[in-house]
C-alpha positions as CSV (number, residue, x, y, z in Angstrom):
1,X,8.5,27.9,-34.3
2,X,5.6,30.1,-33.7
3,X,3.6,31.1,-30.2
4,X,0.6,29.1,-30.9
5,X,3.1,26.0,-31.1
6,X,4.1,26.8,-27.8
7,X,2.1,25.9,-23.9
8,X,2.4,28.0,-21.0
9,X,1.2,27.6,-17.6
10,X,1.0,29.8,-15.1
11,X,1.1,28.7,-11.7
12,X,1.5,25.3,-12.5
13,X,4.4,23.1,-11.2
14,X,4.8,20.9,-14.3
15,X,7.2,23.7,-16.0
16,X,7.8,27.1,-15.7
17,X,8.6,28.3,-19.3
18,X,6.6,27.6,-22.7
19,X,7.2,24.5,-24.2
20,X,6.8,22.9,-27.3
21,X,3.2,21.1,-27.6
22,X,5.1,17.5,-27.8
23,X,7.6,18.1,-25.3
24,X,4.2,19.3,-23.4
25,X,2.5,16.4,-24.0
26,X,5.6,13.9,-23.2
27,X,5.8,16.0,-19.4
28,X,1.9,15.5,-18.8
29,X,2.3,11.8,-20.2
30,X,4.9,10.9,-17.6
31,X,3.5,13.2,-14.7
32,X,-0.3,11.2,-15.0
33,X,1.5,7.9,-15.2
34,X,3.3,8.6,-11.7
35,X,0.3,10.0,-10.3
36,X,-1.2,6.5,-11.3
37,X,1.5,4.6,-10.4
38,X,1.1,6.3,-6.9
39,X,-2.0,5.8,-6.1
40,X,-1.6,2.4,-7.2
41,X,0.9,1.9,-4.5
42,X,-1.3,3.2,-1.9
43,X,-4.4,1.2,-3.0
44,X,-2.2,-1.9,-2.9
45,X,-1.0,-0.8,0.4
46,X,-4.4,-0.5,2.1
47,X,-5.3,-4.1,0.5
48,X,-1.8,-5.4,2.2
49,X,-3.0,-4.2,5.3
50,X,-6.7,-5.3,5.3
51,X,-5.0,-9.5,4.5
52,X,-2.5,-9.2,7.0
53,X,-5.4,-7.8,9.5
54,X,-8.0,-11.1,8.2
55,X,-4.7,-13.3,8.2
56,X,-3.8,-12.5,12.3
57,X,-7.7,-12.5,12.8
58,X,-7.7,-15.9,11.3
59,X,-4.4,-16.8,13.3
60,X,-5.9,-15.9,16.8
61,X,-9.0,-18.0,16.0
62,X,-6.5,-20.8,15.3
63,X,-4.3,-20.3,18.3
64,X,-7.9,-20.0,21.0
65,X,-9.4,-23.0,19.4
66,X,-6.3,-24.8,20.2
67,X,-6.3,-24.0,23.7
68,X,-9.9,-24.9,24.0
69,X,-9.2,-28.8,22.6
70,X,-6.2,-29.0,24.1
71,X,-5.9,-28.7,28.2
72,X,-1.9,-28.5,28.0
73,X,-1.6,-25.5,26.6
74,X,-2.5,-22.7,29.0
75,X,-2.7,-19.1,26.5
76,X,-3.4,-18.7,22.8
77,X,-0.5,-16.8,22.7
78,X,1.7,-19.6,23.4
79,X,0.5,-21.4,20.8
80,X,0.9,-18.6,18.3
81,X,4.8,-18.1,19.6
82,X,5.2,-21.6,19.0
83,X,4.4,-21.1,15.6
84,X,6.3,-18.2,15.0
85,X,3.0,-15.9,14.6
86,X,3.4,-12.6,15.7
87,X,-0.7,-12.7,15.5
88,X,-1.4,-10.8,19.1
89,X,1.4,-8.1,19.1
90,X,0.6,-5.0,17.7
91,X,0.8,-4.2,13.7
92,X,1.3,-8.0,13.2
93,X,3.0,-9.0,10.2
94,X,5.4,-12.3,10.2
């Protein structure tokens, strides 16, 4: 094998040592795949959070308008406990 079939990087963290131009290749495959992967997890994330935020909003409106029709019940918040919303505690999420 000669040197010109052979990458280096120099301050790079994706090897320290010259590698062959396929092994190369493989390393940079896998590395951009996670760094997809990740930020798919983190656009996904932020996407989670925006429903669940709509959802409680949604949830609320639900649990006020049932107070307003109906005298018996004094809070929203009674409503949403009786539902098993956790729709006015903070972070949400049930």
């Amino acid at each position: 094998m000669s040197d010109k079939d052979l990458i280096t990087i120099e301050g790079g963290n994706l090897m320290d040592s010259p590698l062959p131009v396929g092994e190369f290749l493989d390393r940079a495959s896998k590395r951009l795949k996670t760094d997809m992967a990740a930020d798919e997890i983190e656009r996904l994330r932020a996407e989670l959070a925006a429903a669940i935020k709509q959802r409680d909003e949604a949830r609320r409106e639900v649990c006020n308008m049932t107070t307003f029709y109906n005298p018996h019940i004094a809070e929203a918040k009674e409503v949403a406990a009786k539902r098993g919303w956790d729709c006015y505690e903070e972070g949400g999420g049930a």
